[in-house]
ROZADREN-198997 format. One line per 5 residues: their letters; for each residue x, y, z of N, C-alpha, C. Coordinates in steps of 0.1 Angstrom, whole numbers. Each point is the difference from the previous one (the first is absolute). Layout:
A) X:Y:Z:X:Y:Z:X:Y:Z  ...
REM end
This chain:
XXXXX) -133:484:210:-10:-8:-6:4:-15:2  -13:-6:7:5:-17:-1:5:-8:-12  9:-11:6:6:-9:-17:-11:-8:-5  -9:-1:-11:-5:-8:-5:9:-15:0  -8:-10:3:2:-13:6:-5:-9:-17
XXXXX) 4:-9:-4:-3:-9:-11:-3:-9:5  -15:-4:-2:-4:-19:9:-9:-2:-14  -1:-10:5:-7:-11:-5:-20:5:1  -12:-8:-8:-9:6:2:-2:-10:16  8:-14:2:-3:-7:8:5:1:7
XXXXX) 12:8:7:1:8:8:-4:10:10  -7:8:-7:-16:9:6:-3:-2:4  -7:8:11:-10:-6:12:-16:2:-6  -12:-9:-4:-13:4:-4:-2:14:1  -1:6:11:0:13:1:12:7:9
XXXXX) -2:13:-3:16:7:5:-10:17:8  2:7:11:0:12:-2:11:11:-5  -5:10:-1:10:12:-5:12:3:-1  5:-2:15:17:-1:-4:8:-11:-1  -12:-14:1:12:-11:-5:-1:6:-17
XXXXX) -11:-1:-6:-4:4:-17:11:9:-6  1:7:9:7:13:-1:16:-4:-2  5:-4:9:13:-12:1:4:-6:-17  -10:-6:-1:-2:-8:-15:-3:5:-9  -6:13:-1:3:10:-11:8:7:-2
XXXXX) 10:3:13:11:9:-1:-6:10:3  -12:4:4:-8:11:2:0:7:14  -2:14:4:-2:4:14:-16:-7:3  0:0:17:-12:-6:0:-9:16:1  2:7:-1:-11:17:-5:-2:-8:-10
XXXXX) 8:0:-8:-3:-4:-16:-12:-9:-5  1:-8:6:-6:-14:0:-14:1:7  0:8:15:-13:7:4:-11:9:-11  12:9:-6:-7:11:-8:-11:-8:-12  11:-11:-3:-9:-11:-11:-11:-7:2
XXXXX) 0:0:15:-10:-11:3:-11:9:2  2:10:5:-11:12:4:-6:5:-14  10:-1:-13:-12:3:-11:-2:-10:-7  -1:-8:4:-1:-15:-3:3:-6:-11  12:5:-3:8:-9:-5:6:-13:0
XXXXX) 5:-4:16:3:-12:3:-4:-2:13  -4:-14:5:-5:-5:13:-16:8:3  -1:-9:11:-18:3:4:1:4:16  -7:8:4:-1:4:9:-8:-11:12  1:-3:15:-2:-8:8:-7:7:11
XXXXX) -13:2:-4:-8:3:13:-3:15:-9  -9:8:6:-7:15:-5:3:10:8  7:2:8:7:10:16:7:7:-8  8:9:1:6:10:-4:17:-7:0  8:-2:-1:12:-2:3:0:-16:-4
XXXXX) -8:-9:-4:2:-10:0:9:-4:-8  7:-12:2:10:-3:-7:-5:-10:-13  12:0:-7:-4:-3:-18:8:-15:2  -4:-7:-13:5:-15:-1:4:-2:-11  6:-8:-10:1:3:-14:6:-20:2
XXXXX) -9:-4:-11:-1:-11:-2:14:-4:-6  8:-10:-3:12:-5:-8:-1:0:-15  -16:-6:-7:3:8:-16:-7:9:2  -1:10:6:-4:15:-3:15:5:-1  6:-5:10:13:8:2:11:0:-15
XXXXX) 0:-18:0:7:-4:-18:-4:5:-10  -16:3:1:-3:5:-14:4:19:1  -3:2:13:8:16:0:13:5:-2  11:-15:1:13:5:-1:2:-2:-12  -4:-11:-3:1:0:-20:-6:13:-9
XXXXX) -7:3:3:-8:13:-3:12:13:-8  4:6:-8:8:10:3:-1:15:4  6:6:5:-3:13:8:7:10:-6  -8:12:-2:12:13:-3:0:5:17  13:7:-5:5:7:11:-1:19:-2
XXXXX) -6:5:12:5:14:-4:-18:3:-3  3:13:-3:-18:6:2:-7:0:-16  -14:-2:3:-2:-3:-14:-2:15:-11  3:-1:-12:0:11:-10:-15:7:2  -1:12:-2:-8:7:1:-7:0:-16
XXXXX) -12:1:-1:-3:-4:-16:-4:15:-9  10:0:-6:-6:17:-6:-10:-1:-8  -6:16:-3:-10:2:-5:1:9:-7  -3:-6:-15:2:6:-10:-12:2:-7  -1:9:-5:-14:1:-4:-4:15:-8
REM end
C-alpha cells in the first residue's frame, strides 16, 4: 500500500485524479475508484463508461479529516 504523504492544504494541486488522491490518502487507487463510483468522493468527467474521476483539494481535506472504521460493518440483529 502507498505512504501517505503530509502537505500542506497549499500544497495541493486545485484538483487531483485518483491515484495522485490516492498517494495522499495512503489509499490503493481501487480504493479510491470504488469511492468515487458510489459517490463518495470526487465527480465524474464526461458520461462514457470508463471515464475518469477528479476530486477537488477540499473535498479531499475534508475526506481525510473525516474518520473511518476499518473492517466490515456489524450485521444488526434482530430481536424481536
Amino acid at each position: 500500500m502507498p505512504k501517505k504523504r503530509k502537505l500542506t492544504a497549499s500544497e495541493l494541486p486545485p484538483f487531483m485524479g485518483t491515484e495522485e488522491a490516492a498517494v495522499l490518502l495512503g489509499l490503493s487507487g481501487v480504493c479510491v475508484r470504488k469511492m468515487c463510483f458510489s459517490g463518495r468522493l470526487g465527480r465524474k468527467i464526461g458520461h462514457r463508461p470508463g471515464a475518469p474521476y477528479v476530486i477537488s483539494r477540499d473535498e479531499l481535506i475534508e475526506f481525510a479529516q473525516k474518520p473511518r472504521t476499518v473492517g466490515r460493518p456489524r450485521e444488526r440483529s434482530h430481536t424481536g
